[in-house]
VOBAKOL-825729 format. One record per atom (N, C-alpha, C, O): x negated, y negated, z negated. Coordinates in steps of 0.2 Angstrom, whole numbers, padded with zeros to 4 digits, always signed. Each point is the difference from the previous one (the first is absolute). Layout:
REM residues N
XYZ/...
This chain:
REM residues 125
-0356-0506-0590/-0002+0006+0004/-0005-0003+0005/-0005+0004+0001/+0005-0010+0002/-0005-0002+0005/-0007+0000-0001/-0004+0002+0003/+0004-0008-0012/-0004+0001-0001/-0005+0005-0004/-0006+0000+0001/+0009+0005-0004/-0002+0007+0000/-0004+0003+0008/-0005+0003+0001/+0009-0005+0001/-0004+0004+0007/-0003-0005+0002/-0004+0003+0004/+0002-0008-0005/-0008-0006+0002/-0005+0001-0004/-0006-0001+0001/+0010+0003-0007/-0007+0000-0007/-0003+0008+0004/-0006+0001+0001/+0012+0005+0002/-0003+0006+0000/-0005-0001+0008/-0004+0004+0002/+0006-0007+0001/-0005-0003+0006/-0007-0001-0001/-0004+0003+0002/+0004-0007-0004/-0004-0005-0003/-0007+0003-0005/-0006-0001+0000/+0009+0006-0003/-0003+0006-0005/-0004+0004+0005/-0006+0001+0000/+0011+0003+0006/-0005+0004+0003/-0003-0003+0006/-0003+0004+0004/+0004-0011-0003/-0004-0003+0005/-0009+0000-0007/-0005+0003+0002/+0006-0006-0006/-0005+0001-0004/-0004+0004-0001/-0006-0001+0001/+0009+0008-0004/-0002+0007+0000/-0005+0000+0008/-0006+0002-0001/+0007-0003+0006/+0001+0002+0005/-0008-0004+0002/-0005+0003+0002/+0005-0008-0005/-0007-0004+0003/-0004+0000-0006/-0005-0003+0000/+0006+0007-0005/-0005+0001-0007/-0005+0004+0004/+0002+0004+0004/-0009-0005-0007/-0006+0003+0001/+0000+0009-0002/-0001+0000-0006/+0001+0003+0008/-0001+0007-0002/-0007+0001-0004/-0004-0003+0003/+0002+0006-0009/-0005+0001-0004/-0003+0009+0000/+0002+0003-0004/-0006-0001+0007/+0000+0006-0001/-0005+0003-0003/-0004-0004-0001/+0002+0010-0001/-0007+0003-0004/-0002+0003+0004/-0005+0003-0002/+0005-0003+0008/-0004+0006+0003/-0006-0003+0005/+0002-0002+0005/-0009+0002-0005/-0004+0000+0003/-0001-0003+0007/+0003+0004+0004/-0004-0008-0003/+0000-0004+0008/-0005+0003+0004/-0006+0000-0002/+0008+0003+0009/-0003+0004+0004/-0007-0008+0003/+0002-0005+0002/-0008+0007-0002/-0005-0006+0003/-0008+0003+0003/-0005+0002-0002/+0007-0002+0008/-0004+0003+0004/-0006-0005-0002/-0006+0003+0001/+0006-0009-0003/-0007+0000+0000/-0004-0002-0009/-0004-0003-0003/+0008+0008+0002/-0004+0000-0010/-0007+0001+0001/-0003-0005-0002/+0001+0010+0005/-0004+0004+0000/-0007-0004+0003/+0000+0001+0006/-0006-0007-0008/-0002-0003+0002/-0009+0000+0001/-0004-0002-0005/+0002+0004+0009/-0009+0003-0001/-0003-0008+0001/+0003-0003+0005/-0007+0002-0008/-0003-0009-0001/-0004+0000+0006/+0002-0004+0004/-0007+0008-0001/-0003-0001+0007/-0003+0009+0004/-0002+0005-0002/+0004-0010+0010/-0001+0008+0003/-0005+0003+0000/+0000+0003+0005/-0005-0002-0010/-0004+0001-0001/-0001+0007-0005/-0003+0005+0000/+0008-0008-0005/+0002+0004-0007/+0007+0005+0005/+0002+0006-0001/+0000-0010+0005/+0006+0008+0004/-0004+0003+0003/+0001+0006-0002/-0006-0007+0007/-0003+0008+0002/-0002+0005-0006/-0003+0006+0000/+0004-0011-0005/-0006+0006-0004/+0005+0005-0007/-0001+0006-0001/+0009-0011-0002/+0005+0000-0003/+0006+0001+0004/+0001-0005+0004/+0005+0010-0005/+0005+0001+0003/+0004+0000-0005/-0001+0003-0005/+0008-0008+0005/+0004+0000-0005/+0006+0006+0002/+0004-0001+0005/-0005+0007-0008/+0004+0006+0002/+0009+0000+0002/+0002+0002+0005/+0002-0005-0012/+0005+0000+0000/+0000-0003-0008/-0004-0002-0004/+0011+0001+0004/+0003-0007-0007/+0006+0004-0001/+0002+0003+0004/-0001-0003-0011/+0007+0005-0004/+0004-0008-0005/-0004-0004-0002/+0010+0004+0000/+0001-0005-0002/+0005+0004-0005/+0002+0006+0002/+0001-0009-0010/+0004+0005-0003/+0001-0008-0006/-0003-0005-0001/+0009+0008-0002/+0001-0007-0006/+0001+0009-0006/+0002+0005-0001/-0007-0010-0002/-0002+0003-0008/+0002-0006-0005/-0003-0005-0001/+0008+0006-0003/+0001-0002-0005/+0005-0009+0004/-0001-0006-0003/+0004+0006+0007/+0002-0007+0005/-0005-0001+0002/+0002-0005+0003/-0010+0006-0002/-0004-0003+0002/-0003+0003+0004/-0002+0006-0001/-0001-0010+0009/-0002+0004+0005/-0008+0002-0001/-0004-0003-0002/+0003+0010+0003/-0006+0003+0000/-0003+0001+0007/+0005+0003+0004/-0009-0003+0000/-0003+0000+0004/-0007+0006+0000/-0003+0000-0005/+0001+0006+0012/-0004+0001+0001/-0003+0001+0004/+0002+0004+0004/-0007-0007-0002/-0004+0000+0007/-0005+0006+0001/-0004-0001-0005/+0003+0007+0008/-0005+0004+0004/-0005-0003+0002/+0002-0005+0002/-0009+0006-0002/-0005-0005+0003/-0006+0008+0003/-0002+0006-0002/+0000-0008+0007/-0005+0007+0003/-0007-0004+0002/+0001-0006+0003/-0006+0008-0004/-0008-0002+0003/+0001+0003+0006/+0001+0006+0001/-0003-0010+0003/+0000+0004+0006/-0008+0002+0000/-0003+0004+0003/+0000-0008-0007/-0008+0004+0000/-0004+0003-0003/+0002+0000-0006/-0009+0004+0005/-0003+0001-0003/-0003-0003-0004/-0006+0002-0002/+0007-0005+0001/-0004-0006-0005/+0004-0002-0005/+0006+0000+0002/-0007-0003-0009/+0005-0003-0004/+0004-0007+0001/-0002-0002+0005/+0005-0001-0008/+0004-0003+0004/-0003-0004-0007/-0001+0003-0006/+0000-0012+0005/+0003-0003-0006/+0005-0004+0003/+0000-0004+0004/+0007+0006-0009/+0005-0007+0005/+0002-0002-0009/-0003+0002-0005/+0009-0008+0008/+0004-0002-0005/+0008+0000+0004/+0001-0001+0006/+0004+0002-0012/+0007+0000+0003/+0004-0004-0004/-0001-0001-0006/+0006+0000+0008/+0007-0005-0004/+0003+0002+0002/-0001+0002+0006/+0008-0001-0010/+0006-0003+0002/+0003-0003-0001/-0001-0002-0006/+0006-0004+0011/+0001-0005+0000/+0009+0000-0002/+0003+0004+0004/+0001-0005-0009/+0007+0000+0000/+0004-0004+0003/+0001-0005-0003/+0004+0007+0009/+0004-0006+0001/+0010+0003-0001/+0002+0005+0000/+0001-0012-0001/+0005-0001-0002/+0005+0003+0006/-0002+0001+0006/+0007+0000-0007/+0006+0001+0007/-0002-0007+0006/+0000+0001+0006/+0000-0005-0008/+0000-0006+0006/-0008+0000+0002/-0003-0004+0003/-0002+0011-0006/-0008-0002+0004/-0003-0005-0004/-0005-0003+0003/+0006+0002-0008/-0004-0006-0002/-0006+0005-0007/+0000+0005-0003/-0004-0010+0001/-0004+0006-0005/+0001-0003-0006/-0001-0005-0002/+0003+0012-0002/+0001+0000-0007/-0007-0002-0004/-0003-0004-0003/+0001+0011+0006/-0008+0000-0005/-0003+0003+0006/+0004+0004+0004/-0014-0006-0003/-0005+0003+0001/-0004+0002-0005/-0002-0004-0005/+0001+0011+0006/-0005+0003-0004/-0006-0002-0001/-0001-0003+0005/-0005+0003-0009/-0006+0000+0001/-0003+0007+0003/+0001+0006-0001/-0005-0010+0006/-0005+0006+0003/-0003+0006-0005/-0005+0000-0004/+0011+0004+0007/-0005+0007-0005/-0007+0005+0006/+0000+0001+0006/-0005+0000-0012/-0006+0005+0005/+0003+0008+0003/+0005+0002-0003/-0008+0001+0007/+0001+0003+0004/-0004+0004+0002/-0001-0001+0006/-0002+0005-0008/-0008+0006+0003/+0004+0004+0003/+0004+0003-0003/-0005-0002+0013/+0003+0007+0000/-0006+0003+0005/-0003-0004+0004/+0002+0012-0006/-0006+0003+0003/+0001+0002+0005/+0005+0002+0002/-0009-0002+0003/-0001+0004+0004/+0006+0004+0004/+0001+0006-0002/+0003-0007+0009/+0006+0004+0001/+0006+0000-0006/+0005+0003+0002/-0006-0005-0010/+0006+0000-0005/+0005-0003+0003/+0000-0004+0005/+0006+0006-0008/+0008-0001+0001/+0001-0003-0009/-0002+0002-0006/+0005-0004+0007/+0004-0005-0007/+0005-0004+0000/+0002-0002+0006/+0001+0002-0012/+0006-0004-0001/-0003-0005-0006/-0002+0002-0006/+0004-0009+0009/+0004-0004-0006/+0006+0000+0003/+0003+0001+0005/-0002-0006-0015/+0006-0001+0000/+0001-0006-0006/-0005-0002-0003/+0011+0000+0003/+0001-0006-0006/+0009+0001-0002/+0003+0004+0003/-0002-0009-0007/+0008+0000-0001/+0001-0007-0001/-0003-0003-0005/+0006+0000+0008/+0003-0009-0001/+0001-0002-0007/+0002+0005-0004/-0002-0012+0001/+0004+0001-0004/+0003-0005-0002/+0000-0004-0005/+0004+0006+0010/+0007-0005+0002/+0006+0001+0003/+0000+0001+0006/+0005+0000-0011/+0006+0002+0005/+0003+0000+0006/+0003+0004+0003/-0007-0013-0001/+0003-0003+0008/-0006+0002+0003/-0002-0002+0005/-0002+0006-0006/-0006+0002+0007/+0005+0007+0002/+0002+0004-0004/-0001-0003+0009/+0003+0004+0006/-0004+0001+0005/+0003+0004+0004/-0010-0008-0001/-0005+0004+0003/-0006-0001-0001/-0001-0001-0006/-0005+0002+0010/-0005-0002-0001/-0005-0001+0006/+0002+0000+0006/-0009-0001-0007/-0005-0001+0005/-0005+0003-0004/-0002-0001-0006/-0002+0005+0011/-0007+0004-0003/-0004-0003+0003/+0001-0001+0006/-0009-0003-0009/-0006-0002+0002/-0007+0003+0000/-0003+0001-0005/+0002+0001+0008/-0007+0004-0001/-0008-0006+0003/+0000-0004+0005/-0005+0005-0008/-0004-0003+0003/-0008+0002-0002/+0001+0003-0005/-0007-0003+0007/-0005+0001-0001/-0002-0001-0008/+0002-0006-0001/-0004+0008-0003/-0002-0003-0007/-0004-0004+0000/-0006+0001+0003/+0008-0008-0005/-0003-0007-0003/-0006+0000-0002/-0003-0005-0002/
């Protein structure tokens, strides 16, 4: 009997310090990344939508001109793992937006263990 209750101790002292794994999204105030304050007076990142398609995280960033003029940028997303670390960076995709336009990207990870992300924006190369 004792040892039954040591084995059954010893179980849920284990249980108890095992790492939890979860699918849901990790809240990260600074995904959202403008490369220089130059490109922010001109580019506003509006808001970010996050959802799991298929187990795998999808992401969409809002992007607004703040000005009349056309905009050339480039954008990534960066994928990172539950512990912050990065799965995969994207390559820089092109970006025309006109004049005052609102737009959305978006991308889909694809890897099970990305659970958040980071968005990049920068002047076109």
């Amino acid at each position: 009997m004792k040892r039954w209750l040591i084995a059954l101790s010893v179980l849920f002292l284990l249980t108890g310090c095992a790492k939890s794994v979860s699918n849901e999204a990790v809240s990260n105030p600074d995904r959202n990344i403008i490369k220089n304050s130059y490109l922010e007076q001109k580019v506003e990142i509006l808001d970010h939508h996050t959802r799991y398609t298929n187990g795998l995280l999808e992401a969409m960033v809002r992007l607004h001109n703040k000005t009349k003029d056309f905009q050339d940028l480039e954008y990534r997303f960066i994928w990172l793992d539950s512990d912050g670390f990065v799965v995969e960076k994207e390559p820089w995709q092109p970006l025309t937006l006109n004049g005052l336009e609102t737009t959305q990207v978006s991308s889909i990870a694809h890897s099970p263990n990305v659970v958040d992300f980071k968005f990049e924006i920068r002047q076109k190369q």
